[in-house]
One Martini backbone bead per residue (centre of mass of N, CA, C, O) as a GRO file, in nm:
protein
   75
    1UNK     BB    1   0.834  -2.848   0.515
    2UNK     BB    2   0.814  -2.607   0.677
    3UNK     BB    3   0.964  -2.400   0.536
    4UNK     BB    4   0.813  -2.396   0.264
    5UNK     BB    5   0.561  -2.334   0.356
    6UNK     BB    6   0.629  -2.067   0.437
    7UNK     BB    7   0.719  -1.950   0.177
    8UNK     BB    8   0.493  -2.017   0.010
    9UNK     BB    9   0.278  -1.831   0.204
   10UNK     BB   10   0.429  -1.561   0.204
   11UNK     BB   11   0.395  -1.522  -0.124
   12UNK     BB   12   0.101  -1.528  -0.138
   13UNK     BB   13   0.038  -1.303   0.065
   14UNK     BB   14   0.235  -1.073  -0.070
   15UNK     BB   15   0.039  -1.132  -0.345
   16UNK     BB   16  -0.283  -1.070  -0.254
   17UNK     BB   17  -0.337  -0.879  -0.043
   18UNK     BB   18  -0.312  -0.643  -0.190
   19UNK     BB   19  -0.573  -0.704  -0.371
   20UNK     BB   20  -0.778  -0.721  -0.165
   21UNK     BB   21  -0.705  -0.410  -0.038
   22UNK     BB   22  -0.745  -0.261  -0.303
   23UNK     BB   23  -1.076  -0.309  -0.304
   24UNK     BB   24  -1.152  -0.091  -0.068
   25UNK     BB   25  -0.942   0.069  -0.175
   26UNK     BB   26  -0.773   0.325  -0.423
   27UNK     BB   27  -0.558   0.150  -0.458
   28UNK     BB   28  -0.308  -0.028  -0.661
   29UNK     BB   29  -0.188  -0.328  -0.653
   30UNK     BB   30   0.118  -0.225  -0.713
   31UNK     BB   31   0.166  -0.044  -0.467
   32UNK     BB   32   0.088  -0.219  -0.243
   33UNK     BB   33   0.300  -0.427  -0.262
   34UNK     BB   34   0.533  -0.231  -0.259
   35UNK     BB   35   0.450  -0.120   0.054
   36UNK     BB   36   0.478  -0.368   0.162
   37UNK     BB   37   0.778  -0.455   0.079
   38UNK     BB   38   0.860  -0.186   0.242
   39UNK     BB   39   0.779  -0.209   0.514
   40UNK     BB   40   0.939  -0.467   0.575
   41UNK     BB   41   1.198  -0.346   0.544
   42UNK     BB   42   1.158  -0.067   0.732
   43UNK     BB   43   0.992  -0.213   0.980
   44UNK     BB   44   0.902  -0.500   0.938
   45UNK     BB   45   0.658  -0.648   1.045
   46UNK     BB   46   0.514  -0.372   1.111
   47UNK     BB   47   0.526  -0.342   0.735
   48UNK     BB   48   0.278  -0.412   0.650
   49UNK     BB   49   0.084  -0.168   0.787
   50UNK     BB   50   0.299   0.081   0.787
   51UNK     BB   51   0.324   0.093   0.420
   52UNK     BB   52   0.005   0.142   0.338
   53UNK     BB   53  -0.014   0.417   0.561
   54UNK     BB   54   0.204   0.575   0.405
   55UNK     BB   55   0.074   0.557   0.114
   56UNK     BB   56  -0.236   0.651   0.201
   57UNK     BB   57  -0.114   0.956   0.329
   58UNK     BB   58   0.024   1.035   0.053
   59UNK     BB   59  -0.198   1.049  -0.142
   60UNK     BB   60  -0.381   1.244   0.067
   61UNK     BB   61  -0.170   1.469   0.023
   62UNK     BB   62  -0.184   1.496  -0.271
   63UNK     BB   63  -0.443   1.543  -0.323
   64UNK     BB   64  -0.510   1.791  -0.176
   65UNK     BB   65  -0.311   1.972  -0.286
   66UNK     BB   66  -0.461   1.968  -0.568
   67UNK     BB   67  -0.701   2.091  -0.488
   68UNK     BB   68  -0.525   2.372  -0.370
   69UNK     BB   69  -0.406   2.400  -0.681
   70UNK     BB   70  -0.691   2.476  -0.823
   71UNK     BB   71  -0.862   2.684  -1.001
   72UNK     BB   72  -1.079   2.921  -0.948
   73UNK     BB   73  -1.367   2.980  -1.093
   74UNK     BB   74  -1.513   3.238  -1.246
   75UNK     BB   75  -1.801   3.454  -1.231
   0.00000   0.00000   0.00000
């Protein structure tokens, strides 16, 4: 029964997580999902945090990138 337990309540955590933290950032809740899920393969229990940390430095660092190469409007 705790096994059982155990797995069903990971389950439901590493489907809602996402969308609960998703709410309060710009990212999508299929991507924290993924972040989550990846974070978890390449750093284990320690990549819940750091997934969607690398994930959400990723996207702003994308998002730089193209404020930086957007032509200024000329006057």
């Amino acid at each position: 029964m705790l096994g059982i337990g155990a797995f069903v309540i990971s389950m439901v955590d590493n489907l809602l997580k996402p969308f609960f933290i998703s709410t309060r950032t710009n990212i999508h809740p299929l991507l924290l999902f993924f972040a989550v899920l990846g974070g978890i393969q390449a750093f284990g229990l320690i990549g819940v945090i750091a997934g969607p940390l690398v994930a959400t430095f990723f996207l702003t660092l994308v998002e730089i990138y193209i404020q930086g190469v957007k032509p200024k409007a000329e006057s």
